[in-house]
N, C-alpha and C positions, 0 to 999 in steps of 0.2 A: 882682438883679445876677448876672452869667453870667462867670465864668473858665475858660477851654478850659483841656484839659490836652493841651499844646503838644510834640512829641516830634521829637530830631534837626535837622539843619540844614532840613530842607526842614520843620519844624515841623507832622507828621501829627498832626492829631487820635483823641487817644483816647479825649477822651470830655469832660466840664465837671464845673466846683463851681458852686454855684448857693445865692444866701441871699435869700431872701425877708420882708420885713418891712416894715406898713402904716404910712405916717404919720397919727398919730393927730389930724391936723387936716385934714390933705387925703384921708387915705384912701390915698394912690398910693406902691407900691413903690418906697422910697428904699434908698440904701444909702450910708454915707461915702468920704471918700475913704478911714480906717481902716480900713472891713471891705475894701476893695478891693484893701490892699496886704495884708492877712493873708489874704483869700482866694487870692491869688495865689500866696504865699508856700505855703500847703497844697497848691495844684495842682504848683509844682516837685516839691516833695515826692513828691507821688502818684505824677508822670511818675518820678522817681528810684527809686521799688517798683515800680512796672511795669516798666520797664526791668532793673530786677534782678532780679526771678522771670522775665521770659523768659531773661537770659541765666544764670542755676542752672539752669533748663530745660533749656536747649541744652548745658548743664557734664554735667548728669546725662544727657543723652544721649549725651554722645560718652563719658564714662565707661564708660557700660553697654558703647558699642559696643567700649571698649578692653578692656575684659572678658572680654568671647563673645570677640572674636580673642584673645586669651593662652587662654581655655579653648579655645579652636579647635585653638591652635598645640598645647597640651599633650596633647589626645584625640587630635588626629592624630597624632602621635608613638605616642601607645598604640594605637591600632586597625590602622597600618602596619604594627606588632609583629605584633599580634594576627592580623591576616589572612595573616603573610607566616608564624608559626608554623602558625595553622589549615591554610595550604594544603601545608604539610609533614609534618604530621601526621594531620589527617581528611583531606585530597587521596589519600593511598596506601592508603586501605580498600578503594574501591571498585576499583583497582588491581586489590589483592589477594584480591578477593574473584572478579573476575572469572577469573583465573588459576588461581585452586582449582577454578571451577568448568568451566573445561576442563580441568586435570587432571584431574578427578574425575567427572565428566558422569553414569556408568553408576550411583556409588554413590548423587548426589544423587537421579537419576531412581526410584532406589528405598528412598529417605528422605525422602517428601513434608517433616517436620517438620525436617530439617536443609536441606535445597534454598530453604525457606518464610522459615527464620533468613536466612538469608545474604542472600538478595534484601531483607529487611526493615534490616538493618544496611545494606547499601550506598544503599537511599532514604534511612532515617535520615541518611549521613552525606552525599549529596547534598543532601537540605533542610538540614541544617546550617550547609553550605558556602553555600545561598542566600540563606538567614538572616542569617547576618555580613555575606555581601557587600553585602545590600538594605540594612541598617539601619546600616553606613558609607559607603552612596553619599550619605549626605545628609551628609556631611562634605567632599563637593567644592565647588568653587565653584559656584552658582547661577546658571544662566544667565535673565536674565530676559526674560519674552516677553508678552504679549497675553493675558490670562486671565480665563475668565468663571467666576465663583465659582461657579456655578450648575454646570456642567458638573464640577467640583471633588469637588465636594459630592455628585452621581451616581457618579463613580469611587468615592470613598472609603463611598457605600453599598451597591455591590457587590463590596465590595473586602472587606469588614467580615466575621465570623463572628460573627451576635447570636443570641438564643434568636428564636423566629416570636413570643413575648409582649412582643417591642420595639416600639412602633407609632413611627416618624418621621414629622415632621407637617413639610415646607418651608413657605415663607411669605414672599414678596417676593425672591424670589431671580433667578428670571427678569428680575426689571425691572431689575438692578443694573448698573451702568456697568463696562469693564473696568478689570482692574486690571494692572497691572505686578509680574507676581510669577512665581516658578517654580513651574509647573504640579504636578510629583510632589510636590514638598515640598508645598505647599498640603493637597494631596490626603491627603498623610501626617497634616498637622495635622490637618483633620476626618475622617481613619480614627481615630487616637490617640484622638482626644475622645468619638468616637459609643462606642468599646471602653470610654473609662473609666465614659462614661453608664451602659453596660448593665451594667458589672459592679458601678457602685452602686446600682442595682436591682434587684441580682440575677436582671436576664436575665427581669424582670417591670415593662414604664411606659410611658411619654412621652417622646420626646424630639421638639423643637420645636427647627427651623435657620430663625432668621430674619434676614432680609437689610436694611440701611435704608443708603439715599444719601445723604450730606450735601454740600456745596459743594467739600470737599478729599479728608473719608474716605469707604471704604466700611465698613461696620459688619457684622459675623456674630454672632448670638449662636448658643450651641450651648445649651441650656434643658433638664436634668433633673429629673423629679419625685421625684427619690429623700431621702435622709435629709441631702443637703446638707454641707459641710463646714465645719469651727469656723470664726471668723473668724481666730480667734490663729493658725491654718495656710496661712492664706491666700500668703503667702510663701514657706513652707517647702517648702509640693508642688512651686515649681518650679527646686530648689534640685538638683545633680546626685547627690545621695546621698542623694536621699529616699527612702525605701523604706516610704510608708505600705501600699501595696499591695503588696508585693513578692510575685511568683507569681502576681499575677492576672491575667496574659496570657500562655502560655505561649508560645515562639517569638520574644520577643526580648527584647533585648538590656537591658530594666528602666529605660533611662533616663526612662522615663513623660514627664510635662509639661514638663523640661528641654528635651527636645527641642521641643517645640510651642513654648516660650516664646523658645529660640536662635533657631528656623529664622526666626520672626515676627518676631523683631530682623534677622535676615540679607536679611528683605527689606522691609525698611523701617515695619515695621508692629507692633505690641503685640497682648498679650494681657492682661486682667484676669480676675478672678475676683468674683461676686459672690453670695454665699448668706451664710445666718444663721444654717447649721449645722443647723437644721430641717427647711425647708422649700425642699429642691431645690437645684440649682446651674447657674449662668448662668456661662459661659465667653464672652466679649467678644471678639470679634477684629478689630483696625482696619488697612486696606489705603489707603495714598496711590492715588486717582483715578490715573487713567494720565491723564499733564500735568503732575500734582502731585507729584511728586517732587522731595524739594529736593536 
């Protein structure tokens, strides 16, 4: 005896209950008309939890997404600050620095080791000024375009400063369908990730970027050989004041995996995390197919 589990007005199939049992005279799968109305009675049911975990599904996703925008709305308010102080304060070094050094031209040219300061303080405070501005461009809106992860994944490994003892191994990347996503942010997410690899290997392993197509996602893992991250943390690293690493990338801005796990809600797509705190870490990254976008 077979009862579909019947869904909506146009009544889509999700799937059957099913009871099987021999008569013991004839041998042939019978069933009453009692088990018929109680199997039925289970298949509402079933269709009633299925329907309810997708729509908690869809609650916790627009949650999440009403989230990132209020933490959107309040960082951008602090980083507006930030850049509009930075550019009023480190913006006038270089200023002033150039001014001394036409004032002063005869003395510097015969003070290698003061003429050597000053040129080192006004790049100091131009990469600082490029620093802020790069790692709050990813707080505009996201324009999204045509993107092949493959090509992502190239940028963000030239892009990268690793020890030469980092071997990246790709691995089905090429074949991957495009996705609908913004390109530099992308890029950003697997520079972040290949940086946090090598620095829990201490810049000594493996790191393995593999790519797999499914019917709706596309799938990235980013694949560490290192000492792996607890599970009870698994959460926490991608929380905006986590500072398990704090200083272990010098040059910006410390938001670490907050940012990878925003930007990856901003365009439509998640990240997980999966290690056992031993044996390596696998970072998950799923991108809607271009089509698939709901």
């Amino acid at each position: 005896m077979i009862v579909p589990l019947l869904a909506g007005d146009d009544e889509q199939a999700l799937g059957a209950f099913s009871v099987f049992g021999p008569d013991s005279n004839t041998g042939r799968i019978v069933g009453s008309e009692w088990d018929e109305k109680v199997l039925t009675c289970l298949a509402h049911y079933a269709v009633l939890a299925i329907q309810n975990e997708s729509r908690q599904q869809a609650l916790r996703i627009s949650q999440q997404q009403h989230w990132t925008a209020e933490t959107f709305a309040a960082v951008g308010d602090i980083s507006a600050n930030l850049l509009h102080n930075m550019n009023n304060k480190v913006g006038i070094i270089p200023v002033r620095i150039q001014a001394i050094q036409d004032k002063y031209r005869s003395m510097l040219e015969n003070d290698a080791y003061l003429g050597n300061s000053l040129a080192e303080i006004e790049r100091s405070a131009m990469e600082a000024m490029q620093i802020v501005q790069e790692n709050l461009s990813h707080l505009r809106p996201i324009r999204l375009e045509k993107v092949h992860i493959a090509s992502c994944v190239s940028d963000a490994i030239h892009a990268v400063q690793i020890s030469p003892d980092i071997h990246i191994k790709l691995e089905g990347l090429d074949d991957l369908p495009m996705v609908m996503a913004g390109g530099q942010s992308l890029v950003f997410v697997f520079k972040n990730l290949i940086e946090n690899a090598s620095s829990a290997m201490d810049g000594n392993g493996d790191i393995t970027i593999l790519g797999l197509a499914g019917p709706k996602w596309v799938t990235t893992s980013v694949i560490d050989n290192g000492p792996g991250i607890a599970p009870e943390m698994h959460d926490r690293i991608f929380e905006l004041d986590f500072t398990g690493r704090a200083g272990a990338h010098p040059g910006r801005l410390g938001f670490g995996l907050w940012w990878v796990k925003t930007l990856m809600t901003r365009l439509g797509g998640s990240v997980e995390v999966e290690s056992d705190g031993r044996h390596g870490t696998t970072f998950i990254l799923r991108l809607p197919r271009e089509g698939n976008r709901s």
